[in-house]
matplotlib code that plots the C-alpha trace (Angstrom):
import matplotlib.pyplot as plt

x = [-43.5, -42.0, -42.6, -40.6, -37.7, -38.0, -37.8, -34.6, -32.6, -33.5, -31.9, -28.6, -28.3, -28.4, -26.3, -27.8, -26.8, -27.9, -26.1, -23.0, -22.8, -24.3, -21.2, -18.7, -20.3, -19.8, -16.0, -14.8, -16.9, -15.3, -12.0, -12.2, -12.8, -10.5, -7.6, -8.5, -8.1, -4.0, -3.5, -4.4, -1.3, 0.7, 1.3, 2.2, -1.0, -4.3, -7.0, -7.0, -4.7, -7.5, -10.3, -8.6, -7.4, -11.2, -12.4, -10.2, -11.4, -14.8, -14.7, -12.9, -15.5, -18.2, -16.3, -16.0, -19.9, -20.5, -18.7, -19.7, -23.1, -22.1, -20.2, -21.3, -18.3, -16.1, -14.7, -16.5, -13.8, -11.3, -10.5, -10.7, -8.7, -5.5, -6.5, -6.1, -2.3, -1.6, -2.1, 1.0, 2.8, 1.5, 1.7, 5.5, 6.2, 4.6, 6.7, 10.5, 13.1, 14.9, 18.6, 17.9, 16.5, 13.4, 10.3, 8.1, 4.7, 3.3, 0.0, -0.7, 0.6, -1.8, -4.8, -4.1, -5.1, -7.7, -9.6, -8.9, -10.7, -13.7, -13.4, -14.4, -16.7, -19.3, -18.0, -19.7, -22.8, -21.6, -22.6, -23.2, -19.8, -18.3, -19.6, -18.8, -15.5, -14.6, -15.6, -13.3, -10.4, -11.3, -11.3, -7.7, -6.1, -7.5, -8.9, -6.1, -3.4, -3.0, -3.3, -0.7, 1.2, 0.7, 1.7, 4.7, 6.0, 6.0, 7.2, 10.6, 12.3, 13.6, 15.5, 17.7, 19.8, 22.6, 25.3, 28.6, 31.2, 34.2, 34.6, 36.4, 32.9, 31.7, 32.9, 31.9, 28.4, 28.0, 29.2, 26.9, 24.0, 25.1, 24.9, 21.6, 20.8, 19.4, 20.4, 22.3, 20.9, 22.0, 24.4, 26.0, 27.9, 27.0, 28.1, 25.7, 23.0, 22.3, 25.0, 28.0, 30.7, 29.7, 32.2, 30.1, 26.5, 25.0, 22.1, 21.2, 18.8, 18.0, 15.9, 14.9, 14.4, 10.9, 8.4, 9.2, 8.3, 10.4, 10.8, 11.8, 14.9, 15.6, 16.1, 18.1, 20.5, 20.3, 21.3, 24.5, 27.4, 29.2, 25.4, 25.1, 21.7, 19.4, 15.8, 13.8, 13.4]
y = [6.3, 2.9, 4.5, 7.4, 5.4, 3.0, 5.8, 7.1, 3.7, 3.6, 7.0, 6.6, 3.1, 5.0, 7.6, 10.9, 14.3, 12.6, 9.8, 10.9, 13.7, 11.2, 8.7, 11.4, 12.3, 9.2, 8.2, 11.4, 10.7, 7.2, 7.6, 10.4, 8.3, 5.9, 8.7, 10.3, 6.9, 7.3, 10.8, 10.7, 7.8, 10.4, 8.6, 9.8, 9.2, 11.0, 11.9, 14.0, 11.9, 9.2, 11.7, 12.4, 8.3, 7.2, 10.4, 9.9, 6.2, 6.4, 9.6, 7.2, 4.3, 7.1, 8.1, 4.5, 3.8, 7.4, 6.4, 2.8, 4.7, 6.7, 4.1, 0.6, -1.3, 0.3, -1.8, -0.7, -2.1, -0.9, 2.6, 1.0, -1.9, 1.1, 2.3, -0.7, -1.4, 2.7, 3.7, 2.1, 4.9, 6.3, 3.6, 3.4, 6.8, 5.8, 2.7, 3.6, 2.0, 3.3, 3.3, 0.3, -1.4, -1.4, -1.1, 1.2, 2.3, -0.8, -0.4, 3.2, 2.0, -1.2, 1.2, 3.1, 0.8, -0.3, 2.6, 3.1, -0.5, 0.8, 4.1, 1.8, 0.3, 3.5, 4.7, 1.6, 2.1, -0.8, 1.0, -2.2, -3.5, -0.1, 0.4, -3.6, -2.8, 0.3, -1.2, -4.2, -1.8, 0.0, -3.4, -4.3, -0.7, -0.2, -3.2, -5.6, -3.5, -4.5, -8.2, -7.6, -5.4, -8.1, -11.2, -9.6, -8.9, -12.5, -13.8, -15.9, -14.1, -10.2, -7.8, -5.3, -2.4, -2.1, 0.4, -0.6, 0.8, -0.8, -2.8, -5.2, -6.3, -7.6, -10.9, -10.9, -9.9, -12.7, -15.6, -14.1, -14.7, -18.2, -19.1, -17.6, -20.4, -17.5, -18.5, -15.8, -15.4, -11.9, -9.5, -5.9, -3.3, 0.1, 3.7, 4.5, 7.1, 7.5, 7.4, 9.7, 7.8, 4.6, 3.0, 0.4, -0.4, -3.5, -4.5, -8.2, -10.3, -13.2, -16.0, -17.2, -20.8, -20.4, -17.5, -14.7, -11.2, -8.9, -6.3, -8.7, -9.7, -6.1, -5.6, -8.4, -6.9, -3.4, -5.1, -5.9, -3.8, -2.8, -2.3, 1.3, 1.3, -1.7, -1.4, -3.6, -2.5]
z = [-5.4, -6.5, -10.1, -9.0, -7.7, -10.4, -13.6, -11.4, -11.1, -15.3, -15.6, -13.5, -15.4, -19.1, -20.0, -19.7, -17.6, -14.5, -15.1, -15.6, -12.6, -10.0, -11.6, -11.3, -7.9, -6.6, -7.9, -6.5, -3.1, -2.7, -4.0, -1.2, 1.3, 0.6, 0.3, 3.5, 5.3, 3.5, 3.8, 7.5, 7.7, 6.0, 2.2, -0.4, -2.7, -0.6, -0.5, -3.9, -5.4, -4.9, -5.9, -9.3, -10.1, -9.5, -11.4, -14.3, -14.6, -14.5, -16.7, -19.4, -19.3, -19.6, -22.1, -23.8, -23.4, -24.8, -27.9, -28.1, -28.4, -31.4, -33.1, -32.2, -33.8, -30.9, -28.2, -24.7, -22.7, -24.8, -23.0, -19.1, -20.2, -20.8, -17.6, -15.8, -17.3, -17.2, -13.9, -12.9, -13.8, -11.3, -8.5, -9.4, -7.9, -4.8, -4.0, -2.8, -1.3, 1.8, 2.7, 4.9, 1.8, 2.6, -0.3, 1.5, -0.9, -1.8, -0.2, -1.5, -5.3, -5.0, -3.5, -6.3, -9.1, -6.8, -6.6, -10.4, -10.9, -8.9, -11.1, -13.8, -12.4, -11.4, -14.7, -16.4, -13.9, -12.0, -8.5, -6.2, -7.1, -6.8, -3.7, -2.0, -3.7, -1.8, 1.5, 0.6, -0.3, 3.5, 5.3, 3.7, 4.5, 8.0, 9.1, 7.9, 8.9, 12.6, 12.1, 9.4, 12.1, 14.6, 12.6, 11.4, 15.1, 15.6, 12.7, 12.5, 9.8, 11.4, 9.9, 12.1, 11.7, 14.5, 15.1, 17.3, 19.4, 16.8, 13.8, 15.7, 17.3, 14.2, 14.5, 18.2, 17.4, 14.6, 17.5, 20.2, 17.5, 16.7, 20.3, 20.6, 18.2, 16.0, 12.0, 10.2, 6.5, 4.9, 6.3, 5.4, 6.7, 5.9, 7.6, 11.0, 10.9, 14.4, 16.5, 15.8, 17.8, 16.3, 14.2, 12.3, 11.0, 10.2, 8.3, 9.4, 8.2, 11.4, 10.8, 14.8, 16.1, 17.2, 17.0, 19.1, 20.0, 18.1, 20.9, 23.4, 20.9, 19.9, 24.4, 24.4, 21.3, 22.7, 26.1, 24.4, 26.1, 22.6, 20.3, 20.4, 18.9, 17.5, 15.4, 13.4, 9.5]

ax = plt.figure().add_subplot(projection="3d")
ax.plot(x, y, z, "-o")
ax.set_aspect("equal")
plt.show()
């Protein structure tokens, strides 16, 4: 039996038929499961976008190895190392930036050349660091993503978006800030969205005295008789 097992871990470790289906298997059944956990959220990159990225990259270091076999002066990292720089092509069309300027895509663009990276590494027949790796990648995009959530609702810096009853309010809106001893640090005025018979939008960038909840400030701006409509972006 331990012969068995041992004459299979030689075969998936050099290239051969095996080798490279059960390394093909495997990219596409991890980059899978790593897409599933974003398409579910509803991203842009899913779950066969993450399929065919961690395909792709471990088909290209098969690829290198196969040819470092035939030619031995070729570099074997050569091929994974233009992965690695090219797939931010395709992170780039992930990432965008909303009308309340907001970058929005990050996470999927950075999972992207993650999953690429582990690509590489079942491609090379790196499996136990393919495998740690996509459990890692899991942990950040699910596990991380309500202590993230949670530690930005109570952070001192706050952005808002607020639509008002007149222009004139403006001013009156800045001073009712200041004495709420909340520090102005960025503001705009853009058209409203929402609200049809508000005159004026702001985009405000606060920076609070202490830490605070951020829904118990939006209540307090919302409580304001001329704010129309108040949200955190």
């Amino acid at each position: 039996m331990f012969e068995s097992l041992y004459i299979f871990g030689y075969c998936l470790v050099e290239l051969n038929p095996v080798s490279t289906f059960f390394r093909l298997a495997l990219a596409v059944l991890l980059g899978g499961i790593i897409g599933f956990e974003r398409g579910i959220k509803g991203r842009a990159a899913g779950m066969r976008t993450y399929m065919l990225v961690a395909l792709g990259s471990a088909l290209v270091m098969i690829t290198n190895e196969y040819l470092y076999g035939l030619f031995l002066a070729v570099d074997p990292a050569r091929m994974g190392a233009q992965v690695i720089s090219g797939i931010g092509f395709l992170g780039a069309g992930t990432i965008i930036i909303t009308r309340d300027r907001q970058v929005r895509g990050l996470t999927t663009a950075a999972g992207l050349w993650a999953s690429a990276c582990m690509g590489l590494a079942i491609g090379v027949g790196f499996y136990v660091g393919a495998l740690i790796g996509m459990l890692f990648i899991l942990f950040i995009t699910m596990g991380m993503h309500r202590i993230d959530t949670t530690l930005l609702s109570k952070s001192r810096t706050v952005d808002l978006y607020l639509e008002l009853d007149e222009s004139g309010n403006v001013y009156a809106l800045l001073e009712h800030i200041r004495a709420m001893d909340i520090r102005v640090t960025y503001v705009e005025v853009t058209r409203p969205k929402y609200d049809e018979h508000s005159r004026t939008a702001l985009l405000l960038a606060l920076y609070l005295p202490k830490r605070r909840i951020h829904y118990e400030l939006l209540a307090e701006f919302n409580d304001i008789p001329y704010v129309r409509f108040a949200e955190e972006v």
